[in-house]
N, C-alpha and C positions, 0 to 999 in steps of 0.2 A: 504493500500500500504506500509507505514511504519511496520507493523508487518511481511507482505514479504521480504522485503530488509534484515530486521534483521533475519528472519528465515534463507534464502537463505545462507548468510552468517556464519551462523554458522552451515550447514551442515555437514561441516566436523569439525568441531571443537572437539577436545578430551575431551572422556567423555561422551558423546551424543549418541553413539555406533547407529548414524544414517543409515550407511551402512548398519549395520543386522538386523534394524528392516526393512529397506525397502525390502533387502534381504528375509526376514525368510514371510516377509506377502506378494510380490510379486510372488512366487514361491507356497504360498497358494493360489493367488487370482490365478493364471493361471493354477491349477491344478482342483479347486473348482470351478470356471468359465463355465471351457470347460464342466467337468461334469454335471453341470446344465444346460447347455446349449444342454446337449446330452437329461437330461430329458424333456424337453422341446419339443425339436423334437420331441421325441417318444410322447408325450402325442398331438401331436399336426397334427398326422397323419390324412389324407382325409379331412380337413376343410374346403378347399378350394374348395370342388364342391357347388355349390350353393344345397338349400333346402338338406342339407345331413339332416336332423333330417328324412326326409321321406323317407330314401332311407336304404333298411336291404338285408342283402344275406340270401337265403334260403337254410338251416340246414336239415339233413335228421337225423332223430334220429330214430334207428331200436333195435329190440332187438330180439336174435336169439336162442331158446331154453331158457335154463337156464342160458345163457349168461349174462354177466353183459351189462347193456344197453351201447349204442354206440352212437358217431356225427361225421357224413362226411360233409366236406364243399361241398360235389359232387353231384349230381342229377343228373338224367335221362334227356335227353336232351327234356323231353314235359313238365317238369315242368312249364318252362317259359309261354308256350301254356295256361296251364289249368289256371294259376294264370290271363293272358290277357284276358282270355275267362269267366271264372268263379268267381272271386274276385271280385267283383264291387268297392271296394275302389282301384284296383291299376289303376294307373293312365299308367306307363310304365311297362315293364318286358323284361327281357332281359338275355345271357347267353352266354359266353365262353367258348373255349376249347384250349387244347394248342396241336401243330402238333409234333406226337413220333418225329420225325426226326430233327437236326441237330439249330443247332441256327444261320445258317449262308445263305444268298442270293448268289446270283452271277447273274451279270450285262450281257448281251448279248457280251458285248465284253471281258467276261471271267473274270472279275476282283468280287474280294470275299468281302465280308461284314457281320460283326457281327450285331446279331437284335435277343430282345428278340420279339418274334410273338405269338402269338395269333389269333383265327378265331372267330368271334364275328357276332351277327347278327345287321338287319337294325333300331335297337331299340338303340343298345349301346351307341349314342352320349344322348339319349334323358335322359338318366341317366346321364350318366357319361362326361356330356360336356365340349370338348376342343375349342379353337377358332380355326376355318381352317382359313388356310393362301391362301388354293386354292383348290376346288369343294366340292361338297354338300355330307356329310357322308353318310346319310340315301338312298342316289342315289346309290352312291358307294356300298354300303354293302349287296345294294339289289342285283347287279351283280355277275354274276358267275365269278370267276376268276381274281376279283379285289381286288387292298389291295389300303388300304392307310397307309402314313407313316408320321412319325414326322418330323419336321423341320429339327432336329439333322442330323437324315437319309439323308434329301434331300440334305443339305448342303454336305455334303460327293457324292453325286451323281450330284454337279453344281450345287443345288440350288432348288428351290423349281417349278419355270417353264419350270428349263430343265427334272427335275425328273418326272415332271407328264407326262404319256404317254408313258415313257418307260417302257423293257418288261422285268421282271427277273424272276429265277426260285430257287426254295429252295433246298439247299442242300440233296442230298438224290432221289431228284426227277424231276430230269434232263426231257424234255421234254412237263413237266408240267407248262407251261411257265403261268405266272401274269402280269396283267396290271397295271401301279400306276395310281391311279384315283384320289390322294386329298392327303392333307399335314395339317397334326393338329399342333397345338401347343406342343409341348414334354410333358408331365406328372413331376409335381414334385419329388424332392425325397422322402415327406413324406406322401407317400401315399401307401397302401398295394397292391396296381395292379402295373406291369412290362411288361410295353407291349411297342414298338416302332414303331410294322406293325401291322396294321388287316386285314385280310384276312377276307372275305365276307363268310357269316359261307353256302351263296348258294353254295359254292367249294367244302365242306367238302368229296361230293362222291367222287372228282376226287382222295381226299389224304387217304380216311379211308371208313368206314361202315359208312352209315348215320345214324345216330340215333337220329335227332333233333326232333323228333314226338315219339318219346318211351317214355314209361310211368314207366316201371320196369326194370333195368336190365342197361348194358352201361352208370354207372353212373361217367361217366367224363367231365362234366359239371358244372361250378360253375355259380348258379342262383342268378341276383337278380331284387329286383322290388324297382319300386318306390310308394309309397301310395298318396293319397290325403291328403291333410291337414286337420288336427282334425279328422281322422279317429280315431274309436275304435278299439283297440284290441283285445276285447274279440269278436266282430262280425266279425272282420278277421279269427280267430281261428275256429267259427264254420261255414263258408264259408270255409277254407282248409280243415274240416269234411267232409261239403259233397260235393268238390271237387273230395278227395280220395273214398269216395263213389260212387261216377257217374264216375272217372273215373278207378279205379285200381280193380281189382278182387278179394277186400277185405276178402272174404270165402274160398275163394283155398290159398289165403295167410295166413290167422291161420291156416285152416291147414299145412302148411311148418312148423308152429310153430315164424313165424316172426311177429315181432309187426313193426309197419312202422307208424312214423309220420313227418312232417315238421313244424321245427321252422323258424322265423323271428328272425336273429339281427341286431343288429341298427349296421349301418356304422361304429359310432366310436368304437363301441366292439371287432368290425372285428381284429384290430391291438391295439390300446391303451388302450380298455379295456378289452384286455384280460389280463387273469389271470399270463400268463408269464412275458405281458409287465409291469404290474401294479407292479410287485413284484420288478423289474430289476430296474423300473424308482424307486418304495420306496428306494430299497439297495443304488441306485447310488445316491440317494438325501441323504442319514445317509448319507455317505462318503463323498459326498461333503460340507453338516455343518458340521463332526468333523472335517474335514479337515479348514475349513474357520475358524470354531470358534480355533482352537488350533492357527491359524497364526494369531489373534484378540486379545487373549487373550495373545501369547510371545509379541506382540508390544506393549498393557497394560504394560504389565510386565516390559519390560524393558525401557517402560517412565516414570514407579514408579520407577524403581533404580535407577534414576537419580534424585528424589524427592530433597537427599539431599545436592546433591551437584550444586542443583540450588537453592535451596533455599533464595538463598543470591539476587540471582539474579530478581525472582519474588518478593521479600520484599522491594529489591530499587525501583521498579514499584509503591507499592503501595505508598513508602514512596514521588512520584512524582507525586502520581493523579489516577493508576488507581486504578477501582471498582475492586471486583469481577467480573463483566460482561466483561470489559475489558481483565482480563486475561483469562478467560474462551473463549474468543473469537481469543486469541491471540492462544491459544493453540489447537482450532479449525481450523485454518488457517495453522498452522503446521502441525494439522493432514491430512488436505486438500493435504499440498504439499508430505509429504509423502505416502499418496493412489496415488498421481498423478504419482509420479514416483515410485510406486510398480504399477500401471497398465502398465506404460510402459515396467517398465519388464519383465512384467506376457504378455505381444502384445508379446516382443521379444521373449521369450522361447516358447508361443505356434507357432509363424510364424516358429524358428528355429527347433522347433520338431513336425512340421506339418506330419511329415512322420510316426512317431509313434503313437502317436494321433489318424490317419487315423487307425492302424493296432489295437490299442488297444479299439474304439467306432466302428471303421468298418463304417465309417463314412469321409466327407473331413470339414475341420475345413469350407471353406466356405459356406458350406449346414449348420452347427449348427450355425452359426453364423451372421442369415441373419435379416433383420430390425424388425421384431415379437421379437425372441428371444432378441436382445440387448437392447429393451426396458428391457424385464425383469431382463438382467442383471445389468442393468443401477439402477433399482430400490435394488438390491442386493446393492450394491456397496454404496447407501447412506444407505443402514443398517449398512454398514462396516464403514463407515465415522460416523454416529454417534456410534454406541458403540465404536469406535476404540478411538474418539475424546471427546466425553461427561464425561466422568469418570476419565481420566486423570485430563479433565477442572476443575472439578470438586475438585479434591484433589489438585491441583496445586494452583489453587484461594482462598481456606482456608489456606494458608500458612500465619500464622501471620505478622507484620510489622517487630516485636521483631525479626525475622531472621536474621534483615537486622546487628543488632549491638551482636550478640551473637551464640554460634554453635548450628544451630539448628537437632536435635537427632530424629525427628520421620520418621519411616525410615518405617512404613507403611506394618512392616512386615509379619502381618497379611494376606493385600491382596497380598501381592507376594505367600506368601504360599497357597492362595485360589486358585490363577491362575493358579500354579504348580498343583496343585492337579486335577484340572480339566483336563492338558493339558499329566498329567499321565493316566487319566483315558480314551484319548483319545488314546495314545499311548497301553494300554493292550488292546482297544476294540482292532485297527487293530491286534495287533502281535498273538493272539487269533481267530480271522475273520479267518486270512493268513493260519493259521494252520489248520484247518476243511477243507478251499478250497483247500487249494496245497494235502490235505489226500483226500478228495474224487474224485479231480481232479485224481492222481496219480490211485486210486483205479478204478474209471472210464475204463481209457487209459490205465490199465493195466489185467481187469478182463478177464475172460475166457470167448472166442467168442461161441467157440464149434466149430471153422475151424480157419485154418491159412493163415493170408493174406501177406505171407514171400514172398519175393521176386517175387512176383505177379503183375501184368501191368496190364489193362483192354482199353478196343477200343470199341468204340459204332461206331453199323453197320445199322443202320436202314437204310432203302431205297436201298439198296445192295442188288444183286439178288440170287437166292440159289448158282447157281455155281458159282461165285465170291465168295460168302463167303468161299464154300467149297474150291474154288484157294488157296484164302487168308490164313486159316486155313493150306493147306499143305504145303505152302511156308515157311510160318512163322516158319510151325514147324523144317523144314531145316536147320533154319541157328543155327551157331555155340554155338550162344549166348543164344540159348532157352532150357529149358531141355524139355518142354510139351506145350500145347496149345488144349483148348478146349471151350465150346463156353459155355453162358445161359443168360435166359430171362431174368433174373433179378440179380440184384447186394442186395449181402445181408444186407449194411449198409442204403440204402434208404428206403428199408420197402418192404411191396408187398399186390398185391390185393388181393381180398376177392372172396370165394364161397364158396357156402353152400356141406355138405354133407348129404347125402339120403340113405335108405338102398333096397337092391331091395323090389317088390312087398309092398309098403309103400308109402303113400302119404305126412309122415310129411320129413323135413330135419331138421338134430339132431345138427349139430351146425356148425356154419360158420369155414372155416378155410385162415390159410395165403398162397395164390397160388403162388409157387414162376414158376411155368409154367416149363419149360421145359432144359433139363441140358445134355451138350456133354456126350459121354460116361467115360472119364476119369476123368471128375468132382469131382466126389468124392475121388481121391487120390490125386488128386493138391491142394482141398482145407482141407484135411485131416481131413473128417467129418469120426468117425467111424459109420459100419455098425453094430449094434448091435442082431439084427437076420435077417435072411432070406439074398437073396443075391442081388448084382446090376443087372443094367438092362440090359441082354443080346445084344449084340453089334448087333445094324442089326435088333432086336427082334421087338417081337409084338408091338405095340404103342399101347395097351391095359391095359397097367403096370404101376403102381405107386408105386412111395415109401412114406412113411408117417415117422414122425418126432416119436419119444417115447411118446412124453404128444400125440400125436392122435389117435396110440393102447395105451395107457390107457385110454383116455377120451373115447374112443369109445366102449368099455366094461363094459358103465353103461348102453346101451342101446340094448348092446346086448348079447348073451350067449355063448361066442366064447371061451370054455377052453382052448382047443390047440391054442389061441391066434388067430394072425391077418393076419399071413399069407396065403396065396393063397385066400383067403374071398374077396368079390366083393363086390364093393360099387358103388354110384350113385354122381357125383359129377358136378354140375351145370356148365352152359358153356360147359363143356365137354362131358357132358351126354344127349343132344340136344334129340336124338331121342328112349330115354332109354336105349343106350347102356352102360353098365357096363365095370369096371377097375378092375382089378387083384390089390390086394398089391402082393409085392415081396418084398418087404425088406423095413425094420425098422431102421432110424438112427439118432443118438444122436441127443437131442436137441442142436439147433444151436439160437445164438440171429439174431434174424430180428430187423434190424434198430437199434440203440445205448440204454445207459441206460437214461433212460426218456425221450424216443420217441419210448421205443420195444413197438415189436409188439406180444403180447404173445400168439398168438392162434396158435393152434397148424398147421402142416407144412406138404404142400406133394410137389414132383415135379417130373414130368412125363421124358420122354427119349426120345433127340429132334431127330424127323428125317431127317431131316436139321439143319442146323449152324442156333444157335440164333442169337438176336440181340448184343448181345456183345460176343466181343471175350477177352478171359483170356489168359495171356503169365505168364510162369513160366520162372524165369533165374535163368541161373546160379550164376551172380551176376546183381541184380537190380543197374543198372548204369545209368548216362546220355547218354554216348557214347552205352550202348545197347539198350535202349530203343527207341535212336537216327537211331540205323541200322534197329529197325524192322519199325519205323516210316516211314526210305523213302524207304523202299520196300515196304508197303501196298502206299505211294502215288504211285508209278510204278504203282503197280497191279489195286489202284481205283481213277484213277485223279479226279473223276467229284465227290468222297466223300471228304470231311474234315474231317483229320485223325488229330486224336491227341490221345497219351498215357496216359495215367493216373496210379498212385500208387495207388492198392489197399489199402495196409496201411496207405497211407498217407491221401485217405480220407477218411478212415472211422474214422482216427482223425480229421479228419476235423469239422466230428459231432458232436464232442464237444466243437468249436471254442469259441462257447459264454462261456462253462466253462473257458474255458483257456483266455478269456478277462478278465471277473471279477476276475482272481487271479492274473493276474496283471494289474486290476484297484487297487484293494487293494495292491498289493507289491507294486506299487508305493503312492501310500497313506499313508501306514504305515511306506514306509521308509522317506518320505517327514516330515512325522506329528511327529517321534522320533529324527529326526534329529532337527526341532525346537525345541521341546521339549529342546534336551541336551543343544542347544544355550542357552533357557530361562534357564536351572538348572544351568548352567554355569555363568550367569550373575548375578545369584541368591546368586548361592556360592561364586561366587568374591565379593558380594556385605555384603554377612557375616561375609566373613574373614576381609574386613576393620573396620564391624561394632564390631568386638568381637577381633581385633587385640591387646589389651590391654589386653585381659581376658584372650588371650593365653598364651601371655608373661608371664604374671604373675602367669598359670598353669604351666608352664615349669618351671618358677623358683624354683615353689614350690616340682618341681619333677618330673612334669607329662614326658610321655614319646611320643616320634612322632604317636606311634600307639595311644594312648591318647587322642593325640588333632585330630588326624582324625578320631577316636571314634566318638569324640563332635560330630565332622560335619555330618556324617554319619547317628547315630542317629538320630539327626535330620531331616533330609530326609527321613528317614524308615516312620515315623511316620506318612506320608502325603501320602509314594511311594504304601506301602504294601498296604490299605485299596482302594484306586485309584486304582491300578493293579486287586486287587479283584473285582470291582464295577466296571469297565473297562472288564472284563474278560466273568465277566455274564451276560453283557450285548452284547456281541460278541455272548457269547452260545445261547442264544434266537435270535438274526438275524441269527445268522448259521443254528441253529433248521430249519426257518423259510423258507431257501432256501435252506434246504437241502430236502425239503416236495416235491420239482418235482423230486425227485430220486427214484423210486420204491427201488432200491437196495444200500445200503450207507455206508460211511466206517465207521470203528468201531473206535470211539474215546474217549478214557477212560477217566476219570476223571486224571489221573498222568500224562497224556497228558498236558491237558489243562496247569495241576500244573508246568510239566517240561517249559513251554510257557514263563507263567507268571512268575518263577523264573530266565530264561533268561533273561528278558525286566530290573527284579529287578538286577539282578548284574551288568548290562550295566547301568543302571543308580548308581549306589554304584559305579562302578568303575570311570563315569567321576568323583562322585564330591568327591571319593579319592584322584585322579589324580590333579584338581584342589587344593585340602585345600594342598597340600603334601608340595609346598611353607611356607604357614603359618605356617605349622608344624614345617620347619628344618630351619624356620626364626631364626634370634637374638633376644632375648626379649630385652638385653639392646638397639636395635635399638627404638621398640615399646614404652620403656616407659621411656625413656631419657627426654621426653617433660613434663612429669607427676613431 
């Protein structure tokens, strides 16, 4: 209690430069904190369902011609069937799907509701168990035309016994009215399923094609089972052999040329151990120890500069009784109140920039921060308290008696320059990290699509009938503010599905391609993809006609003898070609990217000429605004009350797809600018603490002649010698985590070695410059002030 009162009180005492050690490590604990606190989450995703070690989603792994092999999280919707039927270790098995249309309900008395949905069969609690607050799941799921919902939901509809009973219907599908049958408990946030409603997958014919008995083909289903305990794996493995043997048409399927098997992964693989999350949580874990250790290591630093102008003060101590333990413990209890109120700081700035936080983890600070995690960080925190506290004790309790009657001179300089050194090498990993991320960030967000998404708007139309869309479509294109307007299946930054290609009178299909389905007729000049042979699709024209991408008349010419090329030539392409009816090409056009860079989709690309308005509709403007996208917004509400209209920027999402790039460059800009900003404080205190200790050696260089760039020579000097090799050994170890996450990029930017070097010669003149700017005083000092005492 006595060691507090007197800490307490000298607080503020000058000299003690208390305020920025708690500053420089509060503003590390609350930045290195939350990070670890983010890895954590991630790592800690689906735990919470009881026996998850048994419970794996089943993998379709196919392999099509000479293709490189492939994995879909998707399945046929009989997968689930064969695994119940045929596996004898599963214990459950079970399968979802999610509805094309709309993420929104509406209540019988008109009122609208956001809900991610999901249709699930009468198996899903037996995996995936929620507590119900009100009816039996497995009852519910078995009915046709019943959903249940979360708690979240009910509460927004009165409550969980007025919600049961009533009748709603999903956006899109007006007439197709639901029953609520039961109210689960809400789903955590760290879990990899996003579901609110489930719809009874008995419904599925009212909303789409059934295909929960298909075994090949309609693989939009995502499967999983649960095993028995102490099950083998390898007799699972040869049980899914000759499952696909007794059930799939294994010898018409070689000949296609497709290989087709299914794997099991374990629950936790699903999300935290995959290979994206694994890499995300390492990165964020470096950044948040160089960050911790660099706030660790200035609060060291700057309670050794202080070594000797306390020295006087710990030496009356022992000249009164205490041990070493004593002061060692004294100095512990100070390290104590200083973590205490550096955590309070580090509470305040995360609670004050809760809002960024959210935008830079994509995350709410309450979900990281919930009673699991704070243990963890709780256990960090006494890491911080002993190395922050043990080392100082440490060198403060060796301070001789002899201090107390004489000036005592060891100033320890050593580990101050061991601490800089480190806290350099901290400072060049980020400013080196920054620069690879913000280059392939830039490169990313700025490469060639092969179309232009300029002043573009998109609207999803699903559940809208042909002549409505077609309304929609002519209205739209009317007003003042549109220059064009045309419709397609698919949006090119989400990806698109798969089918195979065949050639006539042949029974193998030569390689899988990217189906982006069907595309208005002006398509191609809105999104300025050129046509590089043959011509578009005749307005009106046959629905016999495809176009194909460039890499598809090339790849398709190892397999076949087409000199005069690919146009007018028939092909056979699955789905489409149901009854062996043949497609015309007509025209050839530039490759375009599907889906972003490290999620394209690189297989080559056809899309056919709708004869109907798609599911999305495209607006070109003249200038993409809020107030235009606002006038065509409430004239499609006019034209379709009973849809949920919303506009969307084409460019803005297909940057979207790179949000996670654009988080981690400024997880690290804030990182690196937190971690050089300590840094300067600690060179700063470092420097002040040399020009006192060398304030005679100046003087008396100046006398002898020296000149002011002389004596900041000295200082500078000094610093090189610890900055440049740090900056180096800082820099290379940046290039190898960069390396290392620059590996999910098929395509990357080019960053030279004079790159790097321009990097690291920045961070070095910024640190030359402070501790110029600093000695510049000692410099243009009076010597006869300095050594008047002498």
């Amino acid at each position: 209690m006595e060691n507090l009162l007197i800490i307490f009180r000298s607080l503020f005492k000058k000299g003690r430069n208390n305020l920025i050690k708690i500053l420089s490590l509060g503003v590390g604990l609350a930045v290195g904190l939350v990070l670890i606190a983010k890895v954590y989450f991630d790592q800690s995703f689906d735990d919470f369902f009881p026996d998850k070690e048994q419970i794996y989603q089943v993998q379709m792994n196919f392999k099509i011609g000479d293709a490189d092999p492939d994995e879909s999280s998707h399945t046929s919707g009989g997968i689930a069937i064969g695994f119940r039927e045929d596996i004898l270790e599963t214990m459950y098995a079970s399968r979802f799907t999610v509805l094309n249309s709309g993420e929104h309900f509406y209540t019988t008395d008109g009122e609208k509701y956001r809900s991610d949905i999901i249709m699930a069969d009468s198996c899903w609690f037996d995996i995936f168990p929620r507590k119900m607050l009100v009816g039996n799941p497995r009852e519910v799921l078995a009915r046709p035309m019943y959903v249940l919902i979360s708690d979240e939901i009910a509460e927004r509809l009165g409550g969980a016994a007025v919600a049961v009973g009533q009748t709603i219907w999903i956006d899109g599908n007006k007439g197709k009215n639901l029953t609520i049958g039961g109210v689960f408990e809400r789903l955590p946030y760290n879990t990899h399923l996003s579901y609110d409603m489930i719809i009874s997958m008995e419904s599925i014919s009212k909303f789409m094609w059934d295909g929960t008995e298909n075994w090949l083909g309609n693989e939009r289903y995502t499967t999983y089972v649960k095993l028995r305990p102490g099950t083998s794996m390898e007799r699972v493995e040869e049980e899914i052999n000759e499952m696909k043997n007794k059930r799939l048409p294994m010898e018409e399927i070689k000949k296609m040329g497709l290989e087709l098997n299914y794997l099991l992964v374990p629950l936790h693989d699903i999300y935290s151990g995959s290979k994206e999350v694994k890499q995300m949580s390492w990165l964020l874990g470096l950044l948040a120890f160089a960050l911790l250790a660099t706030a660790i290591l200035n609060y060291v630093l700057i309670v050794i500069s202080s070594l000797v102008s306390r020295s006087k003060e710990m030496a009356v101590h022992k000249c009164y009784g205490a041990s070493e333990p004593n002061i060692l413990n004294r100095m512990l209890v100070e390290t104590c109140v200083d973590l205490f109120a550096s955590l309070l700081l580090a509470a305040v700035l995360i609670f004050v920039f809760q809002g960024n936080i959210k935008s830079l983890l994509n995350q709410e600070i309450s979900v990281l921060f919930n009673a699991q995690s704070l243990w963890v960080l709780a256990g960090v925190c006494v890491v911080v308290f002993l190395v922050s506290g043990l080392l100082p004790g440490y060198l403060f309790s060796r301070i001789p008696v002899a201090a107390a009657f004489r000036n005592y001179n060891e100033n320890r300089r050593f580990w101050k320059l061991g601490l800089l050194f480190v806290e350099f090498i901290a400072a060049g990993f980020f400013a080196v990290l920054l620069l690879v991320i913000v280059r392939q960030y830039n490169f990313m967000v700025n490469d060639d699509t092969g179309y232009s998404a300029d002043q573009i708007a998109y609207c999803e139309l699903a559940g809208v009938n042909r002549e409505l869309r077609q309304k929609a479509l002519d209205e739209v294109g009317r007003l003042a503010e549109v220059v064009e307007v045309t419709s397609a299946s698919s949006l090119l930054f989400y990806g698109a599905s798969g089918n195979n290609i065949a050639l006539p009178n042949s029974d193998n299909e030569v390689f899988n391609v990217a189906d982006l389905y069907s595309v208005g007729n002006n398509y191609f000049d809105m999104m300025r993809i050129p046509i590089i042979e043959g011509r578009l699709f005749r307005e009106h024209g046959a629905s016999n006609e495809v176009m194909v991408s460039r890499s598809f008349a090339n790849k398709i010419l190892a397999y076949v003898d087409w000199t005069d090329g690919v146009i007018g030539k028939e092909i056979l392409i699955s789905e489409h070609s149901e009854e062996g009816g043949t497609f015309t090409i007509c025209g050839v056009y530039e490759n375009i990217r599907i889906g972003a860079i490290g999620m394209e989709d690189t297989r080559p690309s056809i899309m056919f000429s709708a004869t109907t308005p798609a599911n999305y509709m495209q607006i070109k403007f003249h200038q993409l605004t809020a107030e235009s996208m606002k006038a065509v917004e409430d004239l499609l509400v006019r034209l379709l009350p009973d849809k949920d209209i919303q506009l969307y920027s084409y460019e803005a999402e297909l940057l979207n797809r790179y949000s996670d790039s654009k988080r981690f460059r400024d997880q690290v800009l804030i990182g690196g600018l937190i971690t050089l900003i300590i840094c300067l404080i600690g060179l700063l205190g470092y420097t002040s603490d040399e020009m006192n200790r060398r304030r005679k050696e100046t003087a008396i260089r100046k006398v002898n002649g020296a000149t002011i760039m002389d004596i900041l020579r000295l200082f500078v000097t000094d610093i090189s010698r610890i900055a440049l090799p740090a900056l180096i050994i800082g820099g290379m170890g940046a290039a190898l985590v960069a390396s290392r996450w620059m590996q999910q990029f098929p395509q990357k930017a080019d960053v030279s070695i004079l790159t790097y070097l321009c990097c690291g010669v920045v961070v070095f003149l910024i640190i030359l410059c402070a501790v110029a700017i600093k000695s510049f005083k000692a410099a243009v000092d009076n010597p006869a002030e300095s050594v008047k005492s002498e």
